[in-house]
CHARMM-style PDB file with segment names, atoms N, HN, CA, C and O in Angstrom:
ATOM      1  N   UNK     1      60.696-152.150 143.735  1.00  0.00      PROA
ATOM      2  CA  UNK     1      61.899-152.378 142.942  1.00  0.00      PROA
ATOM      3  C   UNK     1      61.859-151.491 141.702  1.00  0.00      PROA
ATOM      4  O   UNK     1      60.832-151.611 141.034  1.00  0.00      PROA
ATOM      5  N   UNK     2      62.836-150.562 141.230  1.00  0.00      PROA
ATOM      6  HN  UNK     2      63.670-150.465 141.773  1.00  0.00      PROA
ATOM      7  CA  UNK     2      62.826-149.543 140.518  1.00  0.00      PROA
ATOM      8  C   UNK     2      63.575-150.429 138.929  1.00  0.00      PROA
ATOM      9  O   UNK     2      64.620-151.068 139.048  1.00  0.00      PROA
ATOM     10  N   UNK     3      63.034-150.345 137.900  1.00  0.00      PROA
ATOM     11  HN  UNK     3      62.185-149.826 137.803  1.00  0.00      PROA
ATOM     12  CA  UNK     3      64.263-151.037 136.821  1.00  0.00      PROA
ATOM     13  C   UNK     3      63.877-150.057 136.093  1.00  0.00      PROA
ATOM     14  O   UNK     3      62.874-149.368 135.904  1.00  0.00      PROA
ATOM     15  N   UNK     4      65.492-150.235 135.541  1.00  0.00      PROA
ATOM     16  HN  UNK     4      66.307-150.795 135.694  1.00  0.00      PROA
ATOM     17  CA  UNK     4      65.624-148.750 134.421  1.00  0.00      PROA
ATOM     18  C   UNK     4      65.438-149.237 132.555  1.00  0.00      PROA
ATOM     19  O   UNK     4      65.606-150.297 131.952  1.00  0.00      PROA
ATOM     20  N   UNK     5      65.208-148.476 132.328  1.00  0.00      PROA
ATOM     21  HN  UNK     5      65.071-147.615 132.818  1.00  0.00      PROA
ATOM     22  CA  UNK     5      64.310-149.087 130.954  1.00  0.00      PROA
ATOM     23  C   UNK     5      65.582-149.336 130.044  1.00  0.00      PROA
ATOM     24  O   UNK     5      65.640-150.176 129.147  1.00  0.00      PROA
ATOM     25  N   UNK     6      66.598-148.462 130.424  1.00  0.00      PROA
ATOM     26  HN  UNK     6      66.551-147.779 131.153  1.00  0.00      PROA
ATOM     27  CA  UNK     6      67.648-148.684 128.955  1.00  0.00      PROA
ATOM     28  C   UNK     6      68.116-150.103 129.460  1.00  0.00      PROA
ATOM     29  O   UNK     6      67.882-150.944 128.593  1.00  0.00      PROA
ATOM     30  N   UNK     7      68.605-150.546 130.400  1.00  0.00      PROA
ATOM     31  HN  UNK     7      68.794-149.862 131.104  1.00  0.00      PROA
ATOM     32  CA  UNK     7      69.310-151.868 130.565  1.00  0.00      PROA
ATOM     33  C   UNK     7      68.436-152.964 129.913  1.00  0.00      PROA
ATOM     34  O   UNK     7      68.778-153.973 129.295  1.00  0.00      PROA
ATOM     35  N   UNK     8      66.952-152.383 130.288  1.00  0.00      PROA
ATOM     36  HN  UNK     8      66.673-151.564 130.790  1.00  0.00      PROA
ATOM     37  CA  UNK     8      66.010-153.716 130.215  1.00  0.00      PROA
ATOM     38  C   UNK     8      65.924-153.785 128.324  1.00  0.00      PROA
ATOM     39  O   UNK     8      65.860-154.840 127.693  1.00  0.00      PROA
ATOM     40  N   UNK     9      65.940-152.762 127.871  1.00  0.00      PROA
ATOM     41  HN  UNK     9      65.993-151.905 128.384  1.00  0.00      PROA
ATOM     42  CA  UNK     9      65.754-152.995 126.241  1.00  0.00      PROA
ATOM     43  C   UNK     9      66.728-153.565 125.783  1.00  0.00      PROA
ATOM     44  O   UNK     9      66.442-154.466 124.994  1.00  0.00      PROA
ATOM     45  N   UNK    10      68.424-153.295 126.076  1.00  0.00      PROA
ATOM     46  HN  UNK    10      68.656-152.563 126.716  1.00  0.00      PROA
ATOM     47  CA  UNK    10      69.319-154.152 125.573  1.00  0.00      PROA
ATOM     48  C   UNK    10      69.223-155.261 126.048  1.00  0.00      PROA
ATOM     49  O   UNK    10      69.137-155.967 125.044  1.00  0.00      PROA
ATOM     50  N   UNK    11      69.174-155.977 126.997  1.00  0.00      PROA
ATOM     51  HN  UNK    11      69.244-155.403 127.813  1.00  0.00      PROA
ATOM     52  CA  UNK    11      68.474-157.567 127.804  1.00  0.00      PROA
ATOM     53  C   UNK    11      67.980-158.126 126.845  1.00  0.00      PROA
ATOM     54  O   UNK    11      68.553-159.072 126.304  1.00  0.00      PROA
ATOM     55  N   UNK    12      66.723-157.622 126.400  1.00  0.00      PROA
ATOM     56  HN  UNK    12      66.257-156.853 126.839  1.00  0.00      PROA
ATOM     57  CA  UNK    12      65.414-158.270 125.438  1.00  0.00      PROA
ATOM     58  C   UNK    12      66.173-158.029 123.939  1.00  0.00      PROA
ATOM     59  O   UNK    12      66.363-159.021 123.236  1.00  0.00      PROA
ATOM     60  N   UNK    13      66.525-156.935 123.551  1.00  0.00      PROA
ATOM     61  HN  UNK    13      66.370-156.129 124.122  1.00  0.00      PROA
ATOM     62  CA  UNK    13      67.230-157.026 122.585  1.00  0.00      PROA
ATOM     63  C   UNK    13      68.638-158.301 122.310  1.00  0.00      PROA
ATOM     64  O   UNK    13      69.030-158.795 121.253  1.00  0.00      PROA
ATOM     65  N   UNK    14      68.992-158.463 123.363  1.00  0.00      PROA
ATOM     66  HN  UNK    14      68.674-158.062 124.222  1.00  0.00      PROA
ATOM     67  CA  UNK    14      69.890-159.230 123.206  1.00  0.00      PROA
ATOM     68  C   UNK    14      69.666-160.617 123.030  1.00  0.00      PROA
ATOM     69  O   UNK    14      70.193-161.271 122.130  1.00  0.00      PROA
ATOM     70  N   UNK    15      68.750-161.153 124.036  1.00  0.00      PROA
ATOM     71  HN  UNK    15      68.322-160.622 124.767  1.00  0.00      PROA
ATOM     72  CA  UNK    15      68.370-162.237 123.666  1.00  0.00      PROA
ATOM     73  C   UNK    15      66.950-162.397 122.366  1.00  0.00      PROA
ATOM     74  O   UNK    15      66.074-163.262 122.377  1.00  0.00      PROA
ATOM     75  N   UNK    16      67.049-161.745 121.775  1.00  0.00      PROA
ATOM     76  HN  UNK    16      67.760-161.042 121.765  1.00  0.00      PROA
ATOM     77  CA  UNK    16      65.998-161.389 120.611  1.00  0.00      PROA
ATOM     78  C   UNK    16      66.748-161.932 119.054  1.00  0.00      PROA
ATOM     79  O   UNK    16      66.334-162.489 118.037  1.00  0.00      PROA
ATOM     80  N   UNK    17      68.303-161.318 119.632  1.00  0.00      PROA
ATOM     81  HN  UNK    17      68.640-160.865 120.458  1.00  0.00      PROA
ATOM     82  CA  UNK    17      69.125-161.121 118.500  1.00  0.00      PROA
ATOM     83  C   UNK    17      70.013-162.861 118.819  1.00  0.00      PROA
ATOM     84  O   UNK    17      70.656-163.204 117.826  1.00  0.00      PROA
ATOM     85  N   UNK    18      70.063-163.546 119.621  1.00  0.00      PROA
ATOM     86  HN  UNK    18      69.541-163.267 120.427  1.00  0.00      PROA
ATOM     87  CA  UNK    18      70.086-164.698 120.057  1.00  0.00      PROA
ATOM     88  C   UNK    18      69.045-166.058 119.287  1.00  0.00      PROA
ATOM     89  O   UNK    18      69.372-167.080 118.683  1.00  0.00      PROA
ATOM     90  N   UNK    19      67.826-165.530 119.622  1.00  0.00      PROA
ATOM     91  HN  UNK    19      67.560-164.700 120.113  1.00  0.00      PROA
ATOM     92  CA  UNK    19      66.877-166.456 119.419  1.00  0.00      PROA
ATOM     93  C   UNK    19      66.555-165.932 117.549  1.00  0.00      PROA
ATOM     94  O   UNK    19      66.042-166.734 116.769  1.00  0.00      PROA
ATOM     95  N   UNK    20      66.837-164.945 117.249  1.00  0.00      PROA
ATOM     96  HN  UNK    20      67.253-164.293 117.883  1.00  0.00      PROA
ATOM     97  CA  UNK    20      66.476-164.906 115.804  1.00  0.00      PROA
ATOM     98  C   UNK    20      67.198-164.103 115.202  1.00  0.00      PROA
ATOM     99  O   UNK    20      66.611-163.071 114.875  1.00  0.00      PROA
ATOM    100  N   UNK    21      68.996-164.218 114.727  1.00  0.00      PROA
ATOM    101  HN  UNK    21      69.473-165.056 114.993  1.00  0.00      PROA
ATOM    102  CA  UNK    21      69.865-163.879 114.455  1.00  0.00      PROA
ATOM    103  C   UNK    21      69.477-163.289 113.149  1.00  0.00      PROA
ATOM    104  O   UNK    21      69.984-162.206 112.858  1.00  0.00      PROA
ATOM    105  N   UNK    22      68.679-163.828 112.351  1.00  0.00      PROA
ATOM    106  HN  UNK    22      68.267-164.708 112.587  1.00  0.00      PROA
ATOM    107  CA  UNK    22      68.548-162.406 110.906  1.00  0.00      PROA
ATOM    108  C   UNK    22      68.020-161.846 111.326  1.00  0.00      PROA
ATOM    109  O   UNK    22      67.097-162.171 110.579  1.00  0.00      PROA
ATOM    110  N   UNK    23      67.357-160.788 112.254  1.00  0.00      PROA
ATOM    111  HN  UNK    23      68.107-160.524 112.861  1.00  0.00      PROA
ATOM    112  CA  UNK    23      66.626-159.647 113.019  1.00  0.00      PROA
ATOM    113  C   UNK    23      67.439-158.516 113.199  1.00  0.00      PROA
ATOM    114  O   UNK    23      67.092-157.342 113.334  1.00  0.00      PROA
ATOM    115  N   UNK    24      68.940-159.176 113.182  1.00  0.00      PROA
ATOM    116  HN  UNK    24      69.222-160.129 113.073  1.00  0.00      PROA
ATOM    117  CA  UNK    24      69.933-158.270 113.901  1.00  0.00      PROA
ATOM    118  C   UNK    24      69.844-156.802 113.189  1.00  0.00      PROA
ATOM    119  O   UNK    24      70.220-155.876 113.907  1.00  0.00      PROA
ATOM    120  N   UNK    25      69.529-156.563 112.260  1.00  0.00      PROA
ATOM    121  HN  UNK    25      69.224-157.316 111.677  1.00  0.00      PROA
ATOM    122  CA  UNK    25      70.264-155.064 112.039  1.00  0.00      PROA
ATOM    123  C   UNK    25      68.720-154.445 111.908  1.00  0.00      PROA
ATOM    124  O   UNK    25      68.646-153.314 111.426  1.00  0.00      PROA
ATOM    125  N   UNK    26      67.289-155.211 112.366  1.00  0.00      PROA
ATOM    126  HN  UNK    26      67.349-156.129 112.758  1.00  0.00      PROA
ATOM    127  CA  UNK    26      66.053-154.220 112.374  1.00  0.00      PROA
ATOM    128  C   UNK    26      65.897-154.322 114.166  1.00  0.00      PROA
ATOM    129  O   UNK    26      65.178-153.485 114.712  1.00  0.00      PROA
ATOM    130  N   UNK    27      66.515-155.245 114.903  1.00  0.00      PROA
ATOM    131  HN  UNK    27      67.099-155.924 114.459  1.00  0.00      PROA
ATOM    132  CA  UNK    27      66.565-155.062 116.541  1.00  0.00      PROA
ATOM    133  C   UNK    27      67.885-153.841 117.067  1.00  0.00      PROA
ATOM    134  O   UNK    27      67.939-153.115 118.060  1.00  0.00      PROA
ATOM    135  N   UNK    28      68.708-154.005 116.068  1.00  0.00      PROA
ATOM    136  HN  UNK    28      68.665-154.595 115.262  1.00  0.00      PROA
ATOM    137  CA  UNK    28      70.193-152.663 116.808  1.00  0.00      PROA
ATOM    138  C   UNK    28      69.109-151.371 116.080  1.00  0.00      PROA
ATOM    139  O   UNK    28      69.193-150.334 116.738  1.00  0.00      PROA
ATOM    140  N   UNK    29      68.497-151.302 115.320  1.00  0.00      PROA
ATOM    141  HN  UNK    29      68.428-152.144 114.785  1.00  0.00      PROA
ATOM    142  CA  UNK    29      67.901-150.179 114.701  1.00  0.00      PROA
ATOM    143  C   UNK    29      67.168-149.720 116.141  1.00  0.00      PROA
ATOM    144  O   UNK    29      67.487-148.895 116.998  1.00  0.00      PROA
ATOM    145  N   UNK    30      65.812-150.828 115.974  1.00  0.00      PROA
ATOM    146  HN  UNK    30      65.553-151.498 115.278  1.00  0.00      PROA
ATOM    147  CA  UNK    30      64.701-150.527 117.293  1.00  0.00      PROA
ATOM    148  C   UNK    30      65.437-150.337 118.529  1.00  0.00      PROA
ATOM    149  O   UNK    30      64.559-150.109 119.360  1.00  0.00      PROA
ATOM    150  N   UNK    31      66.386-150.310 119.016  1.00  0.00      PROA
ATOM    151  HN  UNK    31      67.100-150.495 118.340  1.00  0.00      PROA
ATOM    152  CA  UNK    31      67.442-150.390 120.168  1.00  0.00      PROA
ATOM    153  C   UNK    31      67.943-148.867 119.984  1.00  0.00      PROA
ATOM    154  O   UNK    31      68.058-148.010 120.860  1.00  0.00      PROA
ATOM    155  N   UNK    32      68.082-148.815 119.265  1.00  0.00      PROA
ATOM    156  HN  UNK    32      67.989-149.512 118.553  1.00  0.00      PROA
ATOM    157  CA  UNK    32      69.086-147.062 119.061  1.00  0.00      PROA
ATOM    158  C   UNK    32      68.044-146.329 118.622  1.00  0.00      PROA
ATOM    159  O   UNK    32      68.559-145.211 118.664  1.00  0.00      PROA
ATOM    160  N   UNK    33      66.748-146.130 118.160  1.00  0.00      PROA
ATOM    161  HN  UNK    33      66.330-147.038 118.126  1.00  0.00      PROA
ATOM    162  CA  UNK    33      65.660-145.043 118.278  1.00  0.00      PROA
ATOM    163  C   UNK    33      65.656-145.106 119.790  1.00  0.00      PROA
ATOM    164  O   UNK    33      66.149-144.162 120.408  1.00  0.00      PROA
ATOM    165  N   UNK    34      65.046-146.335 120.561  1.00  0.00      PROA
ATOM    166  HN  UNK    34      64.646-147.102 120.059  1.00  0.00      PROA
ATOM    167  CA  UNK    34      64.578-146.248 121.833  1.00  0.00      PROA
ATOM    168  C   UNK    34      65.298-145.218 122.860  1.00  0.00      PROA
ATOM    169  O   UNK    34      64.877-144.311 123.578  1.00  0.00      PROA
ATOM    170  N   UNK    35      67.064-145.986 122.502  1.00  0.00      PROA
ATOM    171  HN  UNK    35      67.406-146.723 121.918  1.00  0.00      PROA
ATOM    172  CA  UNK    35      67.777-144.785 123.494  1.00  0.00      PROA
ATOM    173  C   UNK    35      68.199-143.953 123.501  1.00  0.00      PROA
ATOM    174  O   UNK    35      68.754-143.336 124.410  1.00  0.00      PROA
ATOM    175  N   UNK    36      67.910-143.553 121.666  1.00  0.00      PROA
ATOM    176  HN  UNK    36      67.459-144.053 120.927  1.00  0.00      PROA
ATOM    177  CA  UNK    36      67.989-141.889 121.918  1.00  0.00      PROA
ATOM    178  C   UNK    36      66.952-141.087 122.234  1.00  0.00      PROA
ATOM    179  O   UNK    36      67.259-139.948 122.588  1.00  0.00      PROA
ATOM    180  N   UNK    37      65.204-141.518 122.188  1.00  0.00      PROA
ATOM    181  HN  UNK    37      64.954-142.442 121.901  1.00  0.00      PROA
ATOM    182  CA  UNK    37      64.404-141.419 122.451  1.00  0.00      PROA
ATOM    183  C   UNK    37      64.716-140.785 124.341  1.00  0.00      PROA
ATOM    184  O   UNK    37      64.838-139.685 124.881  1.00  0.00      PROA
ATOM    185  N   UNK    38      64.733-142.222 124.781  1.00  0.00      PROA
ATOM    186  HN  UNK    38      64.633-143.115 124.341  1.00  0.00      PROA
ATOM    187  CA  UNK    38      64.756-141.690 126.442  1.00  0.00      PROA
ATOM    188  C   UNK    38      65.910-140.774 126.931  1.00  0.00      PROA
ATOM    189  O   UNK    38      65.946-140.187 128.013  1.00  0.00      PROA
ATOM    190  N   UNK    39      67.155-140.742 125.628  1.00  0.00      PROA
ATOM    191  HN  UNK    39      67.126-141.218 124.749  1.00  0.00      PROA
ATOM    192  CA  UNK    39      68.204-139.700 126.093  1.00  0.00      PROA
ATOM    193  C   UNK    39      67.746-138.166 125.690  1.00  0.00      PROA
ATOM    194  O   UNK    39      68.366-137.140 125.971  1.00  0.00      PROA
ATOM    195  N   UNK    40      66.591-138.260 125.012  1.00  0.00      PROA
ATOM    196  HN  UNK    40      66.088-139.093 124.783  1.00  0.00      PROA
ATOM    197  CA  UNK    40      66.295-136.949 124.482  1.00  0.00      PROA
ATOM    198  C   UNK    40      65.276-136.352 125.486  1.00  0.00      PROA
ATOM    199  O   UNK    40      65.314-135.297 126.119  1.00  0.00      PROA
ATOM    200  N   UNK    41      64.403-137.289 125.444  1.00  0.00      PROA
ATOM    201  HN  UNK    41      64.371-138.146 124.929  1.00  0.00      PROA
ATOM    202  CA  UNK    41      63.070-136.783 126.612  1.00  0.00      PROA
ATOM    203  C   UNK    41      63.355-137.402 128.083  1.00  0.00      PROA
ATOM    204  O   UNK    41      62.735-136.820 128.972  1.00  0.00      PROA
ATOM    205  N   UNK    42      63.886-138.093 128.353  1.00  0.00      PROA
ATOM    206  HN  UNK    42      64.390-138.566 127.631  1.00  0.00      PROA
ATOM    207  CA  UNK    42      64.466-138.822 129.804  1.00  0.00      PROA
ATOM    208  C   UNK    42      63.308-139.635 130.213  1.00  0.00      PROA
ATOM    209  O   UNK    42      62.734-140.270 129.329  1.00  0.00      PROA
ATOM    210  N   UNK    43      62.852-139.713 131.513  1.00  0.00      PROA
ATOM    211  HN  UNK    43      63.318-139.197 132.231  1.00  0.00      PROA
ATOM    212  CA  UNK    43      62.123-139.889 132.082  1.00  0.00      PROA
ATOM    213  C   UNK    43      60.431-139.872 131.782  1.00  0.00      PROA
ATOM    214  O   UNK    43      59.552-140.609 132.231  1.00  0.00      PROA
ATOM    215  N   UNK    44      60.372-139.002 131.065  1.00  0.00      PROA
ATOM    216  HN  UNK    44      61.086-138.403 130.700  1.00  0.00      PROA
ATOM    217  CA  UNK    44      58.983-138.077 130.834  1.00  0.00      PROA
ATOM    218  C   UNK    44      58.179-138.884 129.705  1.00  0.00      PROA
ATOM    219  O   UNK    44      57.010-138.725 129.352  1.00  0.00      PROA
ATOM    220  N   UNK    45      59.178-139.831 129.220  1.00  0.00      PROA
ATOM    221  HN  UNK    45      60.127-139.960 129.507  1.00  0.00      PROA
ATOM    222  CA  UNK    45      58.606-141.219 127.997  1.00  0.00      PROA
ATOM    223  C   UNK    45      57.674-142.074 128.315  1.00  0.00      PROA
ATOM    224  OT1 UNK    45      57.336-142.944 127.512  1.00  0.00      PROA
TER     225      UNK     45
END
């Protein structure tokens, strides 16, 4: 079973930002390095 990493970080992010709502603007931070991270290097992360 193949899972792709960007879906799975917003998932965990989401329910992150759920279970501990003042987190929100240091979890959308850690969320948007990550996927520009894998949009920059792809795969090779």
């Amino acid at each position: 079973m193949y899972v792709s990493i960007g879906p799975l970080v917003a998932l965990v992010a989401g329910i992150l930002i759920l279970v501990v709502p003042r987190l929100l603007n240091f979890i959308v931070a850690i969320y948007l390095i990550i996927i520009g991270l894998l949009g920059l290097f792809g795969p090779r992360l």
